[in-house]
C-alpha angles and dihedrals in degrees: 000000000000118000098237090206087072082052096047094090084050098054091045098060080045103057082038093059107050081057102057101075123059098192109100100227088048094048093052094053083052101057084046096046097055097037089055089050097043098062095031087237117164098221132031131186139170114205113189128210098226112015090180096076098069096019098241135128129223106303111219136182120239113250115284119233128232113244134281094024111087110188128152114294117262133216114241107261091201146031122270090239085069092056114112086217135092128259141241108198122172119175117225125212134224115189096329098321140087109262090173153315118267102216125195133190146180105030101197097214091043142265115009115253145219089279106043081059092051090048096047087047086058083054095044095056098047075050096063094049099044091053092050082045086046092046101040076054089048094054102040086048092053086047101058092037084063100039090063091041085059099051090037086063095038085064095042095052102044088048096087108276129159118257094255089047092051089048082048090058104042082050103052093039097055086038083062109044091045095048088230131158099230130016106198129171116218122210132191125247144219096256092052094262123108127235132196106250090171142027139175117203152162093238132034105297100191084108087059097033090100105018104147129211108214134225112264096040121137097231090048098071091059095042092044089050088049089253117145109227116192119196129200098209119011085189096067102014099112091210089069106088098167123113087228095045086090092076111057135062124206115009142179129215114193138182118254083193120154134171089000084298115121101212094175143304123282102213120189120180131179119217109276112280083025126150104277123232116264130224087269095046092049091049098044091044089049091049090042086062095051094056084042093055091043090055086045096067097041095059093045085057091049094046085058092040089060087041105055085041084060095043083048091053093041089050097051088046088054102050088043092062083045097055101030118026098024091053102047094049090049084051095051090047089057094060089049094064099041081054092044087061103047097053089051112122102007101120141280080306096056092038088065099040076053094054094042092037077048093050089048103053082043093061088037094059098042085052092058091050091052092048087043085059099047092053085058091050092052092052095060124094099253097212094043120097098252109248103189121082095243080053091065093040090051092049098046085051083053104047076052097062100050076065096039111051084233145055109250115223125251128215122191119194123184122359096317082179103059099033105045119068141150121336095016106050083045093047091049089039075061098049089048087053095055103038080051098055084044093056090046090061102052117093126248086016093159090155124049110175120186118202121188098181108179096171091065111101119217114258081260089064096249120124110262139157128253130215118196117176113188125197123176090206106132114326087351129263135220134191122211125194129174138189140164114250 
C-alpha cells in the first residue's frame, strides 16, 4: 500500500486548485482534473444528478498519457462504463444532496487502493464546498446581469421610443441576457390567437416577424391567462403548433403583464439541442418581464401625456389664429370692399384704386382660407394617419414639401366633407399625387396651390369637383382634374 503522508503535498494542491476559479464550469474541470491527477488515474469523469440545474452537461478530463509520451491531450471517445478497467466513484455533496459522482478510471500501477479513495473523499469534500461557493458567484452574478438589463431597458423605454422600438428593445435585451437564439414578443388577436409582432434574432427573422398561434392551441390557453410556460424542446413539445417552432430547443414564454393588463408574451427560445434554462434563469427572466412590462406601461402613459400636452398647445394655437387673425383679416377685408365701392366710378384715377382695392381683397381672402386650412391641420393628431378627406390632402401637400423645399398652399371650397365620398375623393387623392410629383420635377417651382372646389359643375351641369394644381416652375403650369360627384 501507498504511504498517504508522500502524497500530502499533492492533496493539498489539490484541495488548493478546485478552489481558484469561481466560475462553475471551471471549478468542475478542476475538481476532475486533480483528482485525475491525484490518484494517477488515466481517465476522469463528474457526472451530475441533475445537470439541468446549472445547465451544464457531464464534465469530464482529457485522456491522460503514459509516461514518458507527451502528446496533445485527447478528448475520452467512450464512456468510462465501456473501460476494462475498475473504478474508483465517490459521490460529492453540495448542502446535504448528491450533486454528482466523481468517477475515476484507469489507475496505471493497478487497482486503486484504500488510500487513493480517502484521498479522493478529501477532495471530494473541498469539492463540495467550492461548487456551493461557484454557484452562490454564478447567481449573484445572473442576478446582477439582469438586474441591469432590466434598468437599461427601464431608461430606454421611458426616453421617448415608438411602440415597435420599445417592443425591439425589451426583445434584444432579454435575447441577450438569456443567451437565447430569438427574443420575440407575442401579441393577442383579434380572433383570440396570438402573433409575433417583433423578434430579435442571430440570423435574418422576417421569416418569424407574423407567425400565429392559433385558437385552439394547447400552449394559448397559459400565456392568455398570464401564465409563463417554459418548454424543454419546442421542436417536439405538441403543444408547439407553430411552423418555426422546428428550429429551437428549450424556451420560455413569459407574461409581460402589468397593472392586470396582458400587453403581450416575452418568448425566449435556445437552438434545438441547446443548454436549457435552469431554476435561476427561468426566475430572473420572469421577473425581468414583469419590470419590462411595468416600463412598458409607463412609457406608454408618458407617450399619451406628451401627446395630449401637444394637442393642448395645437388647440390653443388654433383657437388664437380664429379669434384673433382670422378675424382681423376678415375685418380688414370688410373695409376693402366698403372702400372698393365706394371708388367705383370715379375716373381713370378710381378705376385703378378699384383694381388695386379688388387685388387686395383677392389676396385677403386667399390668406383666411390658408389659415383656415392651417388651423385644420393643427387640430389634427400628428402621429395618426389622418381619416378625413382635408387630412389627406393635407398629407399628400406635406409629403410634397420634403421634395419641394416648400409647403405648397391648400384651398378648400364647398363641404369637402359631406360631398365628397369613396371612388371619387381616392381617384382625385391619385391625381394630387401625380400633379404634385410633376411639379417636383420642373425646374425654379418656388409656389405650389392646391385648390378642391366642390361647388364647380361639370361643363355638362352636373355637380362635380374640381382639382387645380398651380405651380409657378417655368411659364406656370396648372393641373385640372374633374369628376362628377
Amino acid at each position: 500500500m501507498h504511504d498517504p503522508v508522500p502524497r500530502l503535498p499533492s492533496l493539498l494542491e489539490a484541495v488548493l486548485s478546485v478552489g481558484t476559479d469561481l466560475e462553475l464550469r471551471a471549478t468542475l474541470q478542476h475538481i476532475v482534473d486533480a483528482a485525475a491527477e491525484l490518484t494517477e488515474a488515466r481517465y476522469a469523469a463528474l457526472d451530475m444528478t441533475d445537470p439541468a440545474r446549472d445547465g451544464l452537461r457531464g464534465i469530464r478530463t482529457a485522456q491522460r498519457p503514459e509516461p514518458p509520451e507527451r502528446p496533445e491531450p485527447l478528448e475520452l471517445p467512450e464512456p468510462l462504463e465501456s473501460l476494462q478497467s475498475p473504478e474508483l466513484v465517490v459521490p460529492i455533496h453540495v448542502d446535504d444532496e448528491v450533486f454528482g459522482d466523481l468517477r475515476l478510471a484507469g489507475k496505471r500501477d493497478g487497482p486503486f487502493t484504500d488510500e487513493d479513495e480517502q484521498l479522493v473523499r478529501v477532495l471530494a469534500i473541498q469539492a463540495g464546498i467550492a461548487i456551493g461557493n461557484a454557484r452562490l458567484y454564478e447567481t449573484a452574478r445572473q442576478r446582477e446581469r439582469w438586474i441591469e438589463g432590466a434598468a437599461a431597458v427601464t431608461t430606454a423605454l421611458l426616453s421617448g421610443e415608438s411602440a415597435a422600438d420599445a417592443l425591439m428593445t425589451v426583445a434584444e435585451r432579454a435575447r441577450r441576457l438569456a443567451e437565447a437564439s430569438a427574443g420575440v414578443i407575442l401579441q393577442p388577436t383579434e380572433d383570440g390567437g396570438m402573433e409575433i409582432v417583433t423578434a430579435s434574432t442571430l440570423d435574418d427573422p422576417g421569416d418569424i416577424v407574423g407567425t400565429v398561434i392559433e385558437p385552439g392551441s394547447p400552449v394559448l390557453e397559459q400565456l392568455l391567462g398570464g401564465e409563463p410556460v417554459f418548454i424543454d424542446d419546442s421542436a417536439t413539445d405538441p403543444r408547439m403548433t407553430t411552423h418555426v417552432r422546428h428550429r429551437f430547443g428549450p424556451n420560455m414564454m413569459l407574461p409581460l403583464q402589468a397593472g392586470g393588463r396582458l400587453l403581450g408574451t416575452l418568448a425566449l427560445p435556445r437552438r434545438r439541442g441547446g443548454r436549457p434554462y435552469t431554476a435561476v434563469e427561468r426566475l430572473l427572466a420572469t421577473q425581468f418581464a414583469s419590470q419590462a412590462a411595468l416600463a412598458l406601461v409607463h412609457a406608454e402613459a408618458q407617450h399619451s401625456r406628451e401627446r395630449l400636452a401637444v394637442y393642448e398647445d395645437r388647440d390653443r394655437i388654433a383657437r388664437d389664429l380664429h379669434d384673433l387673425v382670422v378675424q382681423r383679416l376678415f375685418a380688414t377685408g370688410m373695409m376693402l370692399e366698403s372702400t372698393q365701392r365706394r371708388s367705383a366710378g370715379t375716373g381713370d384715377t378710381g378705376k385703378d384704386v378699384h383694381a388695386m382695392l379688388g387685388r387686395a381683397v383677392d389676396e385677403l381672402q386667399s390668406t383666411v382660407q390658408e389659415v383656415r386650412t392651417a388651423i385644420f391641420a393643427l387640430q389634427q393628431p400628428p402621429a395618426d394617419a389622418p381619416t378625413t378627406f382635408r387630412g389627406k390632402v393635407l398629407r399628400e401637400a406635406a409629403g410634397a414639401a420634403a421634395v419641394l423645399g416648400f409647403q405648397p398652399s391648400t384651398r378648400f371650397t364647398g363641404a369637402v366633407e359631406n360631398r365628397l365620398a369613396e371612388p371619387v375623393a381616392g381617384r382625385l387623392l391619385t391625381a394630387l399625387r401625380r400633379a404634385l410629383a410633376a411639379a417636383s420635377r420642373r425646374a425654379d417651382v418656388s409656389r405650389v396651390e392646391i385648390t378642391v372646389d366642390v361647388t364647380a359643375p361639370l361643363p355638362d351641369g352636373r355637380p362635380g369637383v374640381r382639382l387645380t394644381v398651380f405651380d409657378d416652375g417655368g411659364a406656370g403650369t396648372t393641373v385640372t382634374w374633374r369628376s362628377p360627384l
